[in-house]
Structures are given as C-alpha cells and as structure tokens.
C-alpha positions in Angstrom: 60.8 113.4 107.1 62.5 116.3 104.9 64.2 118.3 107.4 64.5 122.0 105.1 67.4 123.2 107.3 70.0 120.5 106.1 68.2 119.4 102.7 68.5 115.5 103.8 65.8 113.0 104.4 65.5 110.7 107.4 65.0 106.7 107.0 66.6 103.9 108.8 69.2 101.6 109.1 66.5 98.9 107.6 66.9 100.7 104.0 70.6 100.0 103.9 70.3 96.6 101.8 73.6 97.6 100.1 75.4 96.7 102.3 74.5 93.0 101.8 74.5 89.7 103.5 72.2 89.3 106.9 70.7 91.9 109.6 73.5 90.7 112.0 76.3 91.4 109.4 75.2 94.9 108.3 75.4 96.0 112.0 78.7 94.0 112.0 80.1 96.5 109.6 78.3 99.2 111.0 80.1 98.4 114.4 83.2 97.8 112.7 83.9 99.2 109.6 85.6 102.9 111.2 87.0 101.7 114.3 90.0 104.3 115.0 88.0 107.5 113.9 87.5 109.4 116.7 86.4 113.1 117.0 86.9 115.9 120.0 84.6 118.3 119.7 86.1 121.7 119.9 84.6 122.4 123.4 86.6 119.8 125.0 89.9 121.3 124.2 91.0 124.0 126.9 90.4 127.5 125.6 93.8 129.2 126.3 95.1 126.6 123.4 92.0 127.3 120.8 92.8 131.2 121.1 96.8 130.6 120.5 96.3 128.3 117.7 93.6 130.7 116.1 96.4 133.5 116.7 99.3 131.3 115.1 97.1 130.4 111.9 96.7 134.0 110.9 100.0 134.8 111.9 101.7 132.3 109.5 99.0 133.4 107.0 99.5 137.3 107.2 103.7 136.6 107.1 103.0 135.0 103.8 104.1 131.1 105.0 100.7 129.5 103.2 102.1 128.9 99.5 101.0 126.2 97.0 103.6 123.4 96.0 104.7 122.5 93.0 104.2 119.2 93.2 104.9 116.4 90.2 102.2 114.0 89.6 102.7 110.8 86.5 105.4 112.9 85.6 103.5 116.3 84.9 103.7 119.3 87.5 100.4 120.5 88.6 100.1 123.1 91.7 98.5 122.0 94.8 95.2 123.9 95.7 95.7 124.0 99.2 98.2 126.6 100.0 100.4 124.9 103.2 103.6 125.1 105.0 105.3 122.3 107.3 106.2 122.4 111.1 108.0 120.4 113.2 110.9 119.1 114.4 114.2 121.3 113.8 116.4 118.9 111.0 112.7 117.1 110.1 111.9 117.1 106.1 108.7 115.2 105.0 108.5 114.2 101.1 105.4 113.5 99.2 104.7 113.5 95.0 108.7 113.8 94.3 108.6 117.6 96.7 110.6 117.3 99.9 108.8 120.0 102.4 111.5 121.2 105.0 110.4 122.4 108.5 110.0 125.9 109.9 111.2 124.0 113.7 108.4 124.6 116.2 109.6 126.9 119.1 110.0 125.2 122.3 111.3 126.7 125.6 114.5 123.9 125.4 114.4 125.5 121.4 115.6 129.3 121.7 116.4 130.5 119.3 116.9 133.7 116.6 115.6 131.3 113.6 112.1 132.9 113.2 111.0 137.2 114.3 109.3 137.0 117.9 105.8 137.0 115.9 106.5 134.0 114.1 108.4 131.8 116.6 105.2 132.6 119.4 103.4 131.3 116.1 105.4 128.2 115.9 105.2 127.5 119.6 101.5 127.3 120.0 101.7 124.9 117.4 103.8 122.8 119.5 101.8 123.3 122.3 99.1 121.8 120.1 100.7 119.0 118.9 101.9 117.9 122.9 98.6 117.7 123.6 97.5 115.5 120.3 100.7 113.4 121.7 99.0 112.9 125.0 95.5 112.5 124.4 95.3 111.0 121.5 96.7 107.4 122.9 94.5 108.2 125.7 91.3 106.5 124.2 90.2 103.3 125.2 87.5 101.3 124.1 85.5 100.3 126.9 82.2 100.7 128.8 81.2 103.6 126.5 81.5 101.4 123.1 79.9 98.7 124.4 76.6 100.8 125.5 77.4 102.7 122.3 76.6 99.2 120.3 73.8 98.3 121.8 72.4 102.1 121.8 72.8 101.4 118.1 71.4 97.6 118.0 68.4 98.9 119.7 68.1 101.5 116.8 67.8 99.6 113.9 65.9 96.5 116.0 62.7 99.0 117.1 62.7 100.6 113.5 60.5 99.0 110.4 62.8 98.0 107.2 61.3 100.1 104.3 60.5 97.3 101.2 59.2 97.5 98.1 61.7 100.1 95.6 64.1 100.1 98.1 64.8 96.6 98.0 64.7 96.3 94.6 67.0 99.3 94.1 69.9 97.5 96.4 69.3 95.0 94.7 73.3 92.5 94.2 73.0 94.1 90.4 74.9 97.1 89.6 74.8 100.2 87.8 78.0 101.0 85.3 79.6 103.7 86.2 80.5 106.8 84.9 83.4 108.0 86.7 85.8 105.1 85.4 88.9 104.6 87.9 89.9 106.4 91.2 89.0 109.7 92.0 92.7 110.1 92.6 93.6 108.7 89.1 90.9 111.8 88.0 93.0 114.1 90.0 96.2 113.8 88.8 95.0 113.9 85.0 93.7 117.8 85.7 96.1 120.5 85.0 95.2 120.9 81.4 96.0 124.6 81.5 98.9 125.9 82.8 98.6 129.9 82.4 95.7 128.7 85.5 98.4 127.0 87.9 97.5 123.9 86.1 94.4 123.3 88.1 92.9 124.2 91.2 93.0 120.2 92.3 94.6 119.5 95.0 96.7 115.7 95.5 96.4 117.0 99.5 98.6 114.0 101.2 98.6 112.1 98.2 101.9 111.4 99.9 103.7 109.3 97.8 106.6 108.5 96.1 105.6 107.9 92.9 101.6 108.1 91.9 100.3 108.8 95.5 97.7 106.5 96.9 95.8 106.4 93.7 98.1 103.3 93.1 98.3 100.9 90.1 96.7 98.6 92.7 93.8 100.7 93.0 93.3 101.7 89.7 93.6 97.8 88.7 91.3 97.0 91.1 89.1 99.2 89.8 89.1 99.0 86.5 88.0 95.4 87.0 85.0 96.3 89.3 83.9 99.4 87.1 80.6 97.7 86.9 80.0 98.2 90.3 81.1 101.1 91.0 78.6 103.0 90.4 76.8 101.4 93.6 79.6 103.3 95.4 77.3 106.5 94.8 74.5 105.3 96.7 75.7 104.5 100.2 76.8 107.4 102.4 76.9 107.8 105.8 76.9 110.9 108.2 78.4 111.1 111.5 77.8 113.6 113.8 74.9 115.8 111.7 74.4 119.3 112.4 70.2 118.6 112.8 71.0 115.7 115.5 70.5 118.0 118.6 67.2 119.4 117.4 65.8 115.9 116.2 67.5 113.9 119.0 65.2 116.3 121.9 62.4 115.4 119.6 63.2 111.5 120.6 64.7 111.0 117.0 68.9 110.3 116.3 70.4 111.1 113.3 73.6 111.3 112.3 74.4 108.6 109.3 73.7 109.3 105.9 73.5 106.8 103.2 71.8 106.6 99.4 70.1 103.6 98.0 70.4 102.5 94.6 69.0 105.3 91.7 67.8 107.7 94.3 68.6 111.1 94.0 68.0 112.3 97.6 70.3 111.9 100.5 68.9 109.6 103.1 70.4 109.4 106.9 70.2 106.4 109.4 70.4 107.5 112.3 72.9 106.8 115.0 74.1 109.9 117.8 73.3 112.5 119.6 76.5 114.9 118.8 75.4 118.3 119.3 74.1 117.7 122.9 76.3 119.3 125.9 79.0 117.4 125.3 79.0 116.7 129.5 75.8 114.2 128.7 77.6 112.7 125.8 80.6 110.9 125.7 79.6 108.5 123.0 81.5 106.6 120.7 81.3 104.3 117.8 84.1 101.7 117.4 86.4 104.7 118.1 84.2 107.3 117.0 84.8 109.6 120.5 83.0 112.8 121.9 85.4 113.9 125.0 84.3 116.0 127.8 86.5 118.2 129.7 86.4 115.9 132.8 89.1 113.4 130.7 91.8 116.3 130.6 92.3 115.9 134.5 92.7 112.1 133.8 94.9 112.6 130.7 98.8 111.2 131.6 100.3 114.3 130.3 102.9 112.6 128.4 105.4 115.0 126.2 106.7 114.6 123.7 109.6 112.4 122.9 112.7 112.2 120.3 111.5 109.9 117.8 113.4 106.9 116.7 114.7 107.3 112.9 115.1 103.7 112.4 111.4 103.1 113.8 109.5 101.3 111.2 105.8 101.2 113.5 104.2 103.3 116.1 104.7 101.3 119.6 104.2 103.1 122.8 103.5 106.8 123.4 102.9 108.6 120.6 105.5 111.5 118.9 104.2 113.5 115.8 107.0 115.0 114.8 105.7 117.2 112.2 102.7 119.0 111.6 101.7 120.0 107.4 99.7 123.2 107.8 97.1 123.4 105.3 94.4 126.7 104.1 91.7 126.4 102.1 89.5 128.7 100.2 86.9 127.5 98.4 86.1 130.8 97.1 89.5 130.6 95.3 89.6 127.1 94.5 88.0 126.8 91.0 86.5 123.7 89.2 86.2 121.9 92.7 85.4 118.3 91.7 81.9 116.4 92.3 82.8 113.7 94.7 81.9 110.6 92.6 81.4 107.3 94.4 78.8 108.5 97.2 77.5 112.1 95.9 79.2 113.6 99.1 79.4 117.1 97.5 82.1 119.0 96.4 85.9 117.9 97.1 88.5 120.3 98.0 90.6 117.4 98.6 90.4 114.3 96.2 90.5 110.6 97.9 93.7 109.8 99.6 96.1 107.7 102.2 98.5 110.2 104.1 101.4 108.3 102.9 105.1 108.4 104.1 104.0 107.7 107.8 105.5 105.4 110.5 103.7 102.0 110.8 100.4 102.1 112.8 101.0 105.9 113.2 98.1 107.5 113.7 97.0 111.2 112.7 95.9 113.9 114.3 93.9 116.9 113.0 93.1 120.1 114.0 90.0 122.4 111.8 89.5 126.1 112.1 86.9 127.6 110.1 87.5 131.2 109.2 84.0 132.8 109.6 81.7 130.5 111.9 78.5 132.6 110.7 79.0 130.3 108.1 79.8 127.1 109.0 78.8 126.8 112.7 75.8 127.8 114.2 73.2 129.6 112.4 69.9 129.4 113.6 68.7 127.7 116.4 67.9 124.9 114.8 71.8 124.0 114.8 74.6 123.9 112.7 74.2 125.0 109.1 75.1 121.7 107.4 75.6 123.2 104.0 78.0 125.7 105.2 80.3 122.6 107.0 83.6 121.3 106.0 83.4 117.8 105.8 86.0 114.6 106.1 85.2 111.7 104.1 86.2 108.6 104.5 85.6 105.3 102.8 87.2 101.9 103.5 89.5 101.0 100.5 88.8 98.5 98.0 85.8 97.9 99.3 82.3 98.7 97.4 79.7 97.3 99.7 80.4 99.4 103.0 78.7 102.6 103.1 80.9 105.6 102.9 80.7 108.1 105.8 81.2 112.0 106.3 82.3 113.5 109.3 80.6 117.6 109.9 83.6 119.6 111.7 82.7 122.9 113.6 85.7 125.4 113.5 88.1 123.9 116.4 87.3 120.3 116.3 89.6 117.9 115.9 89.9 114.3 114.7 92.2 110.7 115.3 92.7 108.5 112.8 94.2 105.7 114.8 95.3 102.1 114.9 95.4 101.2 110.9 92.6 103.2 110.1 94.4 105.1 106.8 96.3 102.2 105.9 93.0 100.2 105.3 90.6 103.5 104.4 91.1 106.4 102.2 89.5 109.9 103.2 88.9 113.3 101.7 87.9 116.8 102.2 84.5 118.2 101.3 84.6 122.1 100.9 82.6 124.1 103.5 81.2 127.5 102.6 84.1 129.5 104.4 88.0 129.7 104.4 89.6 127.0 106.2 92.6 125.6 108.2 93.7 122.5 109.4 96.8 121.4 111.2 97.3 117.5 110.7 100.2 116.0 113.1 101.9 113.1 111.8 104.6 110.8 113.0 106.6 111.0 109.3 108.5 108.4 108.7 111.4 110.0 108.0 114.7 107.5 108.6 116.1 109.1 105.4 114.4 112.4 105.8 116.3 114.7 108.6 119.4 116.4 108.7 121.7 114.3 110.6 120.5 111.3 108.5 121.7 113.2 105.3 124.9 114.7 107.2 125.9 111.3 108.6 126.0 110.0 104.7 127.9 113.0 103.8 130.8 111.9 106.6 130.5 108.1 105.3 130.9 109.4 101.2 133.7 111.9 102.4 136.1 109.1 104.5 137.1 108.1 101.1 139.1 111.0 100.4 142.2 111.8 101.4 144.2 115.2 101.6 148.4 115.0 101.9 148.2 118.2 104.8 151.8 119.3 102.9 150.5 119.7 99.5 147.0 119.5 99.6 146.5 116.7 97.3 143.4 114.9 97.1 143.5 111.0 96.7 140.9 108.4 96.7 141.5 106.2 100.2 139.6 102.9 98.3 138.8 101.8 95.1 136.6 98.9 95.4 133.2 98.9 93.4 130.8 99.0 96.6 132.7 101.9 98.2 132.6 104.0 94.5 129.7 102.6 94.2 128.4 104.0 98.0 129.7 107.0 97.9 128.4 108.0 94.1 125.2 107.2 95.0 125.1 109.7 97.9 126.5 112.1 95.7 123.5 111.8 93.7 121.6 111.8 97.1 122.6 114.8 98.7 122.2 116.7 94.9 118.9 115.5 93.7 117.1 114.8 97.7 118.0 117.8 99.5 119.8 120.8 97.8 117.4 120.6 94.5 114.7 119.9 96.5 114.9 122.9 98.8 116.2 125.7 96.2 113.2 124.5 93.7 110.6 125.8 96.2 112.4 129.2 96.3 113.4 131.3 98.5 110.5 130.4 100.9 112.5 129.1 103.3 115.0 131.9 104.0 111.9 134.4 103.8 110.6 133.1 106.9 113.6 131.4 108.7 116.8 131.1 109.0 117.2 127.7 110.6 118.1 125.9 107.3 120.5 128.5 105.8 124.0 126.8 107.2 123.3 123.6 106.9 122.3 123.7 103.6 125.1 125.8 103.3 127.3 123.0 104.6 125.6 120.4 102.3 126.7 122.0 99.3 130.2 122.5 100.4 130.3 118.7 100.8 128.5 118.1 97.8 131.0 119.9 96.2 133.9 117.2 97.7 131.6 114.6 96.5 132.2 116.3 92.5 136.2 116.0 93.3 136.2 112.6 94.0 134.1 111.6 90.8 136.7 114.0 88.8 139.3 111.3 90.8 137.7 108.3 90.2 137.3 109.4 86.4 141.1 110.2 86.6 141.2 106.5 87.6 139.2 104.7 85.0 141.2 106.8 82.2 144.7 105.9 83.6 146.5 103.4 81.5 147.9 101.4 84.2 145.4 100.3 86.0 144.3 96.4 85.9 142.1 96.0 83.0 139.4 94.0 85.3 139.5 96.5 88.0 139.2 99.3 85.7 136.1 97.8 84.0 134.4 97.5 87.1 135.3 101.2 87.9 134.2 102.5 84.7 130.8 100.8 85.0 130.4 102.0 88.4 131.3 105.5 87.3 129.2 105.2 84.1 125.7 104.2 86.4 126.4 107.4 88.6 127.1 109.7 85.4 124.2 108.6 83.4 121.8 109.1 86.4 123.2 112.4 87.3 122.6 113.5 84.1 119.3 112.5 83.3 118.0 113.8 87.0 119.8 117.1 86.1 118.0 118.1 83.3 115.0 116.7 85.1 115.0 119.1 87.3 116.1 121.8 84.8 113.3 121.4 82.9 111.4 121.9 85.9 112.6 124.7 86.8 112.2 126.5 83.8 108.9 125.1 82.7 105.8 127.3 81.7 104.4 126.8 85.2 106.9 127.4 87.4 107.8 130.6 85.4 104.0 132.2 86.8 105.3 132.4 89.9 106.4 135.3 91.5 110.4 135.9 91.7 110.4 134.6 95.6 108.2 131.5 95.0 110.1 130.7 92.0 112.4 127.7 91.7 116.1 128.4 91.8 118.2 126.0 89.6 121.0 125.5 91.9 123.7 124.1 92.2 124.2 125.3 88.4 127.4 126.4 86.9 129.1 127.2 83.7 131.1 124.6 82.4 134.2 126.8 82.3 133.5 127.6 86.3 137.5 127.1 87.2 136.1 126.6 91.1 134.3 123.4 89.8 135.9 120.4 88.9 133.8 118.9 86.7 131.4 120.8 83.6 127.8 121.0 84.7 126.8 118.9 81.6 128.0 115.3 81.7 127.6 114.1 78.4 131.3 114.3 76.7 132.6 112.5 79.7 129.6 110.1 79.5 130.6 109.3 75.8 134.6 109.2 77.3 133.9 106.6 79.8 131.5 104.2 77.6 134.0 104.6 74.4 136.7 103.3 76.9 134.6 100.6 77.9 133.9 99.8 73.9 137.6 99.5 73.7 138.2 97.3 77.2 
C-alpha cells in the first residue's frame, strides 16, 4: 500500500532476502544488529528543561557562538558545514581533523563566575542542566521485560505475514550489482572542497573526529575497495525506525516503522516493526535498545550528578560523565551541494558517514535535536508527522554489507543514546530535514592530554630543568641527559603546535564570547617562551668546544629532531594561516599567526625561522 503522505510503500519483513542466510537469522540481526540505540521522545523530557534549552540555542546563536571550523582533511583545509561551538567542562579541549575546539565552561551554581555576560552564562547553564540529566538517565536503561515482549511483538510480525516471491527473490539474489559510488562516503567527503572562494564546500566531516583521516580510515577504504562489487547492494536495504505514518497505520491494525529496498527497485519499501507515535504512556517499547520513555521513569530515575572525570580513564565504567557537549546548527537552506546518501538511497546528507571519534572507551553519546520551525518538520496534518520535512540519523553497522541500514525520524526535542559499543562497531549520519536545525551531542571526550592542567602539569615537568642563580639571574640547564632534552623539547613543541596555535588559528572567537581562556593561555605562552631559552641553552651546549664529543653528539641529535620538527610544523601552520581560504573570513574569525616574531625581536631568544641554526647544528654533526 502507497501511503501519499510519506511517499513510501509498505511490504514485509518476508521481502528482506538481502539480508541472507535462514528466517531465524534475519530476525537474529533484526534483534541484534542496533542494540544500544535508544530514543526519548521529546514528551518524556520535563518541560521546564525543553523551554531553557530552546532559549540557550538561540541565545548562543544570536551572540554569534555558531561559527564553521576550519578543519584540515588529507592535508587540504575544507570548512565544516555545520556551524558549531563546544561546551563543557572549564580547562576541557576536544580535538578532531588536526582543530583543537576549546570550551566555553558550562555555568554551574559551584561555577560563578564573570567568564561569560549574564545572557550567555544562563545559556551555558541550561546546557548543563541538560547534560546532568543525559548523565543520569541515560545509564538508566535496562533491557528487560519490555525487550523481551518487544522480540516477540516482532517475531509474531514477520511469522503471520506472507514472504513476497517471484522478482523479489530474484532481485536479492547473493549476486551483486557494481557500484557506482566507489569507496566510503567519507573518503567522497573529504575529496570536496574544489573551490575555495565557496568555503571549499558546504560538506561537512561532522565528528569525523579523528586524528588523522577521520573514520573514513585506510581500513575502511581497503575494505572497501575490495568489496566494491557489492556495494552497490548497500543501496537496497534500508530500514526506518520510528516512521511518522506509524500512528495512523498502527490504529488501522498495521505497524510500520522499518524501511528497507530490495535489489534494482527504485521505491522505498518499509517492514514494519512499532507503534512510535502513540501516547507515549501506552508505549514504552523497545528494540534491542531501541527505547520510547514515559514520564513515569523520571520519578524512578537515581538522579545521579555529575562527576569529575578521570583523565587517565581509558573506558566508561560506572555512572556516566559527559564532560563536553559540541553544539552543532544546521541549515539546509544554506548548505549547498548536500550529497545523495549512496549505499541505501536515504536521501540527502547534511552529515556524511562517520564514528564520533576521540571518545573514552564504551562511552556512550547522548543527543539532543531542536528543529527550528516544527510546521515543517513535526506535525502537519492529522495524518502525522510530515516525513519529508524530518531530520533523520542514519546508522549502518560498519563493514558490514548484508545488514539493512536504518534511519531514525526525530521530532524537534527528541533525543537519542548511542550506548554500549554501538559507534565503535556502527557508523551514522545526518539526513537534512526541511528546517533549520540544532543538536547538542554530549560526550565523555577522552581527553587525558586535552585539558588545562594536563598541559600545565607538562609545562612544570619541561620548566624543572632550568635553573635561575637568584643573584644574577642566570639561566642554566639543571640536566643534560638525552631523555630529559629530549622530554622537555618535545613539550616545547607540544604546548606551541597543541594549544597556543591551535587556539589563536580559530580567531578571536574565544575572547569574543568568554574570557575564561584569556590568562591561562596567557600563562602558556609565558612558559612557552622559557621553553625557547632553554633550546637557545642547550644550542649554547652542543656548540661549546669542551664538551665530550659522545655527549655532545647525542645533544646535537636531540636538538636537531626538535629543530627540524618545529620548523616544518611552523610553516605548517603559516601556510594555514595565510591560505586563500582562511583569508574569506571575516577579521574576527580569521586565524591569528601567533606566537610570530621578527627575527631581530631582542625579547626573543631565538629567530622565528630555524633554518641557519638547523644547518649550524647538522654541519657540526658532519664535522663530529
């Protein structure tokens, strides 16, 4: 049956013979295959904290805090699409596609503060009132009673309905069609940018967080370069959770709710599955995770705040901590040349494939959506949800060809868990709605290296190797052993390249908004500074004639590995920051190429460019 209000057709979990292997395996997968996605519909979430968030998104948006990155992808700078800005705790950085985002600190009552205007830190605290409740509820769902009736709900489904033969079966058929993507969506992704007088591209790398390709990874695209036959099999199996039609077709004894396409067709078909758009009170439904939470489970919630995470922690154990929160808005009506999803025909992608990357173990992610104008993409007849107007998560397990993908609808103020190991083992994306949109997406960053007292605390280990006579003010080197020149010049490069390049290429966004970063970056580069005089010591080391001719040849090498790498990431970043692209952005966004200096800068005590001393130090090692 065509239903006209959503464009899809309905047919039943029999069709799907692309998924392979026998009756009892396909509803294996089924059961299986997105265990940890679960969704909270945005009328189970108290009120109060839907109207503060909907105030703090337009507040940050109004002050200006929304702005693209400039983010470097195989090498080549491309703009993000998604305009965003990064929350959470005071000190907390979190670094994806060689861009290290600094947080504006989330206002707490223990956190006052003059950091932010009264506007914007109000802003900042109803974000962390919305991330202590993601920290308490979301550890609060338990597979139980409700998945097992869920399952057989869903066994009973495909058992009373007839498998459809005939085309269908010899359309999923085990032989596939080549196809004509070629390689990851994310590989696609990263190549655009062709023109740079249009911010490269309007195609986002959204939490393609990684630290060097993102999660299109030379795994993936090897892996996929060596299935490319089959790929193209990829396109016919989708899945839909939670359709906008299911209330209507559910009172007329019919669930929908998954959407999948066989091989060659060039409709959408949906199996069906739920009920989502009933009460919620009737509901409370789930999939292998896949949750619809009444009001009732707040009383029962723990309540559990929000605790100091563990640097060191390598995996999520316990109660769970998000300590930052990436911001992100969307436009779709200013995001040109959105991209065709291409495995599954989902639609258009304001967000390509991807694993949030730089994440704590077993972390899981929480995500809040607010659509701008719900005349488009919530209710708009009463027939239900306009479907075409919805944003849409994607999600598809990795590596894997024969499980259907699936695509979540989200009404303005749902949110959704990806839990357990959910994005380690799938990737997901973000199908454009009709309508501006925001989302809020908690994480627990794994950020051992990433916060302020990390990066300070390396700062006091490099600086306990100089020494300063208190009667003259001379400066000496306490140690000259290899590993401690060879510690303390790679934090030198650390501190330069990691934090103070990092934060003054993305302009003077942060001090436009807050002050919270202002002294210790301040600080940093006064140490940083420390760290230049005892390179212009050890230098005055290597050269000295006395030394012991072993001992200076394993200083000058040491010295020589720091120099050359200093070098080479300076002009790095000086290209960057004069590059065609960074050079459309307005004088506030712009990157600031700092620390800079002129090489006759008497306050600095060594020239800005390395290379003469770099050709000193490896002619004296010629000579050794």
């Amino acid at each position: 049956m065509r239903c006209s209000e959503s464009g899809c057709v309905n047919t039943t979990l029999g069709n799907m013979k692309r998924s392979g292997g026998s009756e009892s395996e396909k509803r294996r997968k089924w059961e299986t295959s997105y265990s940890g996605l679960a969704l909270r519909r945005s009328c189970s979430l108290p009120e109060e904290l839907h109207g503060r968030v909907e105030a703090a998104l337009f507040t940050l948006r109004r002050r200006g805090c929304f702005l693209r990155d400039l983010v470097k992808v195989r090498d080549r700078d491309v703009f993000t699409a998604v305009s965003r800005v990064l929350l959470g705790q005071p000190g907390t950085t979190y670094r994806y596609l060689d861009t290290r985002l600094f947080t504006i600190p989330w206002h707490t009552d223990e956190q006052r503060g003059t950091c932010c205007d009264p506007d914007l830190s109000a802003a900042c605290k109803a974000l962390w009132e919305l991330n202590c409740f993601f920290c308490s509820d979301v550890g609060d769902r338990k597979e139980g009673d409700v998945f097992k009736q869920c399952r057989k709900e869903l066994v009973g489904a495909i058992e009373s309905k007839p498998s459809v033969e005939g085309d269908t079966e010899s359309k999923d058929s085990e032989e596939s069609k080549p196809s004509d993507d070629g390689g990851d969506s994310e590989s696609k992704q990263s190549e655009e940018g062709e023109t740079e007088s249009k911010h490269s591209d309007d195609w986002d790398i959204e939490s393609k967080h990684s630290e060097e390709e993102g999660p299109s990874s030379k795994q993936d695209a090897a892996w996929e370069s060596r299935h490319g036959d089959e790929m193209g099999d990829m396109k016919t199996k989708q899945t839909e959770l939670g359709s906008p039609t299911a209330s209507k077709q559910h009172s007329e004894g019919k669930h929908t709710g998954w959407k999948h396409r066989p091989a060659g067709s060039t409709e959408t078909e949906t199996t069906d599955l739920g009920t989502q758009e009933k009460p919620v009170a009737e509901l409370k439904h789930s999939l292998s995770g896949y949750h619809i939470e009444d009001e009732e489970d707040e009383d029962q919630q723990s309540g559990q705040g929000c605790s100091n995470l563990n640097p060191a922690k390598t995996s999520c154990s316990g109660p769970t901590q998000f300590n930052v929160t990436l911001l992100n808005y969307m436009d779709p009506a200013a995001m040109s040349q959105l991209k065709e999803e291409p495995y599954y025909g989902m639609g258009k992608m304001a967000v390509g494939w991807h694993h949030d990357e730089n994440l704590v173990s077993l972390s899981p992610v929480a995500v809040y959506s607010y659509s701008c104008h719900d005349n488009k993409a919530g209710v708009s007849s009463e027939e239900g949800p306009a479907e075409k107007g919805c944003w849409r998560i994607g999600l598809k397990v990795a590596w894997d060809i024969h499980t259907p993908g699936l695509t979540l609808p989200l009404q303005s103020g749902d949110s959704y868990y990806l839990r357990d190991d959910l994005n380690r083992t799938h990737q997901h994306c973000v199908l454009a709605g009709e309508s501006a949109r925001f989302s809020s997406t908690h994480r627990v960053a794994e950020c051992s290296t990433g916060t302020l007292d990390y990066i300070q605390s390396r700062c006091r280990e490099a600086l306990s190797n100089l020494s300063t006579d208190p009667e003259t003010g001379t400066h000496s080197l306490l140690s000259l052993l290899p590993a401690t020149l060879q510690g303390y010049e790679e934090i030198h490069n650390e501190v330069e390249f990691e934090w103070l390049r990092q934060y003054w290429f993305q302009g003077q966004r942060y001090t436009r908004f807050c002050s919270w970063w202002a002294r210790p970056m301040e600080q940093l580069e006064n140490d940083w500074r420390e760290m230049e005089l005892m390179t212009q010591l050890l230098l005055a080391a290597v050269e000295e004639e006395g030394q012991p001719e072993e001992g200076r040849r394993e200083m000058a090498e040491t010295l020589l590995t720091a120099l050359t790498d200093r070098q080479q990431h300076r002009q790095t970043w000086r290209d960057r920051c004069h590059s065609s692209l960074a050079q459309t952005l307005p004088p506030e966004e712009a990157p600031v190429d700092r620390p800079f200096w002129a090489d006759d800068d008497p306050s600095m005590p060594l020239p800005f460019d390395l290379a003469d001393i770099i050709n000193r130090v490896e002619s004296l090692l010629w000579r050794m």
